[in-house]
C-alpha positions in Angstrom: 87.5 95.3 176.2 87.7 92.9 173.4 84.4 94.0 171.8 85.7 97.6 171.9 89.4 96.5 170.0 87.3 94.7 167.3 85.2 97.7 166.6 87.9 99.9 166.6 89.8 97.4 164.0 87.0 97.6 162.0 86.2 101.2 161.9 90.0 101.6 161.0 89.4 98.8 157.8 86.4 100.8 156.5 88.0 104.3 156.8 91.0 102.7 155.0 88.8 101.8 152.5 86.8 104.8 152.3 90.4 106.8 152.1 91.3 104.4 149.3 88.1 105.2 147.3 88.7 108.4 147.9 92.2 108.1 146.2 91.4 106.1 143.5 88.4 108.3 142.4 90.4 111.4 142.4 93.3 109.7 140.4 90.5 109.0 138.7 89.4 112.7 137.9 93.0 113.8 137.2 93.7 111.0 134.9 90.5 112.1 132.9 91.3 115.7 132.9 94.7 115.0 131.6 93.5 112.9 129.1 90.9 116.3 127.7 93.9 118.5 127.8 95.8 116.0 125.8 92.8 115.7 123.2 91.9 119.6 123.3 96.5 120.0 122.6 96.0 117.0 119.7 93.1 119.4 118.0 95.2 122.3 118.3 98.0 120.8 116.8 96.2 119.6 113.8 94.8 122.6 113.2 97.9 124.7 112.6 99.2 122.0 110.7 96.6 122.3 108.3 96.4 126.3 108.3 100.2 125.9 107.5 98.8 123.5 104.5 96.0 126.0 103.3 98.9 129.0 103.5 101.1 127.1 101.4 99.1 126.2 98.5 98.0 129.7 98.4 100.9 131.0 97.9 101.9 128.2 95.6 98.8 129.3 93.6 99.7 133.0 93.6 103.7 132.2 92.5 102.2 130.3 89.5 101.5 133.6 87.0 105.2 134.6 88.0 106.9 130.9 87.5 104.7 130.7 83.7 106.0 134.5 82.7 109.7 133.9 83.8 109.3 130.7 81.9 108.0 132.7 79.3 111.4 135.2 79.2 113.5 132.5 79.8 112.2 130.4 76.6 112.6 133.5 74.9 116.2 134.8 75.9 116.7 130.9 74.4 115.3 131.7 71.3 117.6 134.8 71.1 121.2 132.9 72.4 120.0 130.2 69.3 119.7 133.0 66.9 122.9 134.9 68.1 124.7 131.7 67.8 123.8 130.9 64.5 124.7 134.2 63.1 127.8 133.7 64.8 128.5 130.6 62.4 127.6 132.3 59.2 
């Protein structure tokens, strides 16, 4: 009767160990997978960011023409106020 107690106990050790295995490698497998998602989210991210980048110094580079020719008019309703006002003083 003792014999058969001690093999029980023993079977019930090892399949608590087995179950623990078990456990561990699955936390295992969802640990890893959470860290891909994580990675693949990370790639994602950066990649908007810099399409964000790109879109904005495009249209930085297309405002320029418009920015130089209203500096253009504005240097040269200047020109015009300075003349105005010296005729003023005459």
């Amino acid at each position: 009767m003792n014999d058969i107690n001690n093999q029980q106990n023993v079977q019930s050790a090892d399949t608590s160990e087995i179950l623990a295995a078990k456990l561990a490698f699955f936390g295992s497998v969802l640990a890893t997978i959470g860290d891909g998602i994580t990675a693949l989210a990370a790639g994602i991210a950066l990649q908007g960011i810099e399409n964000t980048n790109n879109q904005n110094s495009t249209e930085q580079l297309n405002q320029l023409p418009q920015v130089e020719q209203m500096q253009k008019q504005i240097d040269q309703l200047t020109r015009k106020i300075d003349r105005m006002e010296r005729k003023n003083r005459r």
